[in-house]
N, C-alpha and C positions, 0 to 999 in steps of 0.2 A: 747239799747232797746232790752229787751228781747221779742222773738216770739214761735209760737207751732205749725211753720208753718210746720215740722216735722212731729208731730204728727197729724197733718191735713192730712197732703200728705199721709201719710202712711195708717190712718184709710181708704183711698179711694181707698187704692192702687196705684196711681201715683208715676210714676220716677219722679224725677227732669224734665227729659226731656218732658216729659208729662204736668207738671205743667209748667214749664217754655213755654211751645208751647199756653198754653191756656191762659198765660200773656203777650204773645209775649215779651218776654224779654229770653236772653240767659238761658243754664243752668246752668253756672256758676255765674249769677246773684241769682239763686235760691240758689243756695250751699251755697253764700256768705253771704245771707239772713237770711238760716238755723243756717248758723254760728255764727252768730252774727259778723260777720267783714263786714258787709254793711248792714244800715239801708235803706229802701226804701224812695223815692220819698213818699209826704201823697198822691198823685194821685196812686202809685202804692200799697203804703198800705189799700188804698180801696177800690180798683178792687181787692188784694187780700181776703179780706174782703168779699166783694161780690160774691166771684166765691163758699168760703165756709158759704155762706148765714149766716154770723154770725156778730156781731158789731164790729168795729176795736178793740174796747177795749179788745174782746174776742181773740182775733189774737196777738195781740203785748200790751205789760205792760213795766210801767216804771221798772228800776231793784231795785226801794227805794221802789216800791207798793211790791214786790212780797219778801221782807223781813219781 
């Protein structure tokens, strides 16, 4: 699953550490994330969702949508 959750973080300004504190999940859970070598939880894919007031869809896309 591709995410932009990078590009989220960053237009706010937030570390990892930062963003991970306000998902209460590690920061290496966030990095894992960014990286695409760990897909979330859909419970965590939509608190993160939610915390950038935007649709999951907006956050994470399949990687066959974004060819």
């Amino acid at each position: 699953m591709n995410n932009h959750l990078r590009d989220l973080r960053g237009e706010r300004g937030w570390s990892q550490q930062e963003l991970a504190e306000r998902l209460d999940v590690s920061r290496q859970s966030v990095n894992a994330i960014e990286t695409g070598r760990y897909d979330p939880s859909l419970p965590l894919a939509f608190k993160i969702a939610e915390l950038f007031g935007l649709a999951i869809e907006q956050v994470f896309t399949s990687p066959s949508r974004e060819s």
